[in-house]
N, C-alpha and C positions, 0 to 999 in steps of 0.2 A: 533422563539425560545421561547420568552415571552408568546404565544399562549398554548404551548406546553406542558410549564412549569404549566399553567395556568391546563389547561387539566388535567394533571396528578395528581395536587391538590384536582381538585374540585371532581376526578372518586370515589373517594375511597366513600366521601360524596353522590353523587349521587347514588351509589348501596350500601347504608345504606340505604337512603330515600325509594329504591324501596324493597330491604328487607323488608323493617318495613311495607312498602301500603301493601306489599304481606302477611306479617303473619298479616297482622289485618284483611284482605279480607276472610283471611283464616277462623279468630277466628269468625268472624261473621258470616261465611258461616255454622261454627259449632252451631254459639249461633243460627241460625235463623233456622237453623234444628231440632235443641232442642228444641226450642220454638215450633216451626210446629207438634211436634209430642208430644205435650201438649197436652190433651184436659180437659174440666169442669165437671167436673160430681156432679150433684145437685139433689135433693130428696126431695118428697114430699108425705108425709103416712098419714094413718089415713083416716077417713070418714070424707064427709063433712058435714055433720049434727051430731051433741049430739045423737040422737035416732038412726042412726046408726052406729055410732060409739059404742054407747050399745050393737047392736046386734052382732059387731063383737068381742067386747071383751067376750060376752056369748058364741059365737062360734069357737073364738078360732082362729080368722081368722084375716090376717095382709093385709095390700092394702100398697103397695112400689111403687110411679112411679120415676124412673131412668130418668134423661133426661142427655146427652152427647152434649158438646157443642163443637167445632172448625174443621178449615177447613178441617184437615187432615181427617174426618170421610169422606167427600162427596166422593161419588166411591166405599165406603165400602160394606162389610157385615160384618155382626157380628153372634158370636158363645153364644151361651148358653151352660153352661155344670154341672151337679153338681156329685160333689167332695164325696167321703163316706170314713169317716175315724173310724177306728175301734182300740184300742189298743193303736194310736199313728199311726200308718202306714195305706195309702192309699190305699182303699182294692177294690175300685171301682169307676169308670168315667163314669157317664152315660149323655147324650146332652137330651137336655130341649128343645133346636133351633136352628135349620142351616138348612140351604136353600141359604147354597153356589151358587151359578151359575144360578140361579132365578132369572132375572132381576126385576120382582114387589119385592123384596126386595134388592135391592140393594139401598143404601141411597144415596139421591141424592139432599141431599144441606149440609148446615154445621150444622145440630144439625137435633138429632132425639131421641125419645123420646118410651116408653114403661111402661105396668104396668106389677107386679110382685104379683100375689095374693098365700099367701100360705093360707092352710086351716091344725091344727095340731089336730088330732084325737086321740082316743085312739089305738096306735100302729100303728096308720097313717101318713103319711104327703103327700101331695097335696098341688101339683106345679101347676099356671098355668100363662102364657104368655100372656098379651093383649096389642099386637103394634096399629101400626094406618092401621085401618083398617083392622086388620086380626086375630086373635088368634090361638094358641098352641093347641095341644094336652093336654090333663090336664096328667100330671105323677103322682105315687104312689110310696110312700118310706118306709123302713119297718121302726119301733122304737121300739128297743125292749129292751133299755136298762133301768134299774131302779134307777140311778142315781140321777133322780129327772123329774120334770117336761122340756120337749123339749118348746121353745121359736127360732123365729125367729130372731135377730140384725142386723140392719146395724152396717155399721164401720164409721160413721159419728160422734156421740158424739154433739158435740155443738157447731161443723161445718156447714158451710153452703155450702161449696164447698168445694172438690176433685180434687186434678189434678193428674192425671194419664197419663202414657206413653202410647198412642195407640199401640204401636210396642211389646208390651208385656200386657197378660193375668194380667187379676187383680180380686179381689173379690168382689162381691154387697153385699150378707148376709153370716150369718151362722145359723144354725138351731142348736146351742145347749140346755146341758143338764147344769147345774150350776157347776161352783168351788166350793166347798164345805171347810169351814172356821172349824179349831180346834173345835169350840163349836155345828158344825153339819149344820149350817145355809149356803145358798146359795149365790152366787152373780155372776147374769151375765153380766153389766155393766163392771166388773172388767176385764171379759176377752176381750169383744167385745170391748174397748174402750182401750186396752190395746197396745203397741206399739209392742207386740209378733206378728211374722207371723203366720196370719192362721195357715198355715200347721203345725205349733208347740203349736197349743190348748191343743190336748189332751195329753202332757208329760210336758208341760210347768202346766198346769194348771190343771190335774187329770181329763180329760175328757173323758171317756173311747169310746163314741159314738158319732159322730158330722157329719153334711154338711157343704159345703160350696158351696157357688153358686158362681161360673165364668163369667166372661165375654173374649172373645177376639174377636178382629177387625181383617179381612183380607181385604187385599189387592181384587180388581176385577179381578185382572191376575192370583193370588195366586189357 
């Protein structure tokens, strides 16, 4: 009977205790998910010599290499795509890179890395993709607006790392045209570094013409 009694005390404690193992198994099964579909994203521009870095600033031309670090990429591919916004509204999507189903790009450890050469002309802009080992197609963008002068930014600022959810598209640069200050003057630091979403440049910040360049990671089954 003492046993019994015993029992019956201790039940109610004991599925508490497995309660409590269960939703914490749980919450970590969520944190370690979260964390898994983390990954780094770090950037390194510019020439590596003074002299040609000269020549790119006469040219007009930017060198971006993107490197993506954690485990969740390995088995991936990834999407290139840039973004055209015209008015405030997304007026066109056009891919930069994908070579879905290609096993020579499918990544196949936990960090890979890419360069991003734009080149910005008069009423030009020139994309080009240089992975390991392989290179893009070079694309052509029109610019036709008079806003001011078009420039490339990352969204980096005075960051050294990025983390971003693989499980969803994100941004690398924007190619705009300046916010324009009461007294006439320009500032694109203010928008590119600014905590507005992209796709809310040109109405948030009077930009009548803009790119943005994407990324997104797919799954190897996807």
């Amino acid at each position: 009977m003492k046993n019994v009694i015993l029992a019956l005390l201790l039940f109610p404690l004991i599925l508490q205790a497995q309660t409590e193992t269960i939703e914490n198994l749980t919450i970590e099964g969520k944190q370690i998910t979260a964390e898994t579909a983390m990954i780094d994203v770090t950037l390194n521009s510019g020439a590596k010599t003074e002299e040609m870095q000269l020549l790119y600033d006469f040219e007009n031309i930017n060198k971006y290499e993107f490197t993506f670090d954690g485990e969740s990429i390995k088995g991936r591919y990834y999407v290139l795509r840039m973004k055209e916004f015209l008015d405030g509204k997304l007026i066109e999507t056009s891919s930069l890179f994908d070579e879905r189903g290609n096993k020579m790009f499918k990544i196949d450890s936990s960090s890979t890395s890419f360069k991003l050469i734009s080149k910005i002309d008069q009423g030009d802009l020139k994309i080009w993709l240089r992975g390991q080992q392989f290179g893009s197609k070079q694309s052509h963008f029109a610019l036709t607006n008079d806003n001011g002068r078009y420039v490339a930014k990352d969204f980096f600022g005075s960051k050294k790392k990025l983390e971003e959810d693989i499980n969803k598209p994100f941004h690398l640069m924007a190619i705009i045209t300046p916010n324009r200050n009461p007294d006439g003057s320009g500032s694109y630091c203010r928008v590119a570094q600014s905590e507005i979403a992209p796709e809310l440049f040109g109405t948030t910040f009077n930009i009548p013409h803009y790119y943005l360049i994407e990324i997104e990671f797919f799954d190897a089954n996807q």
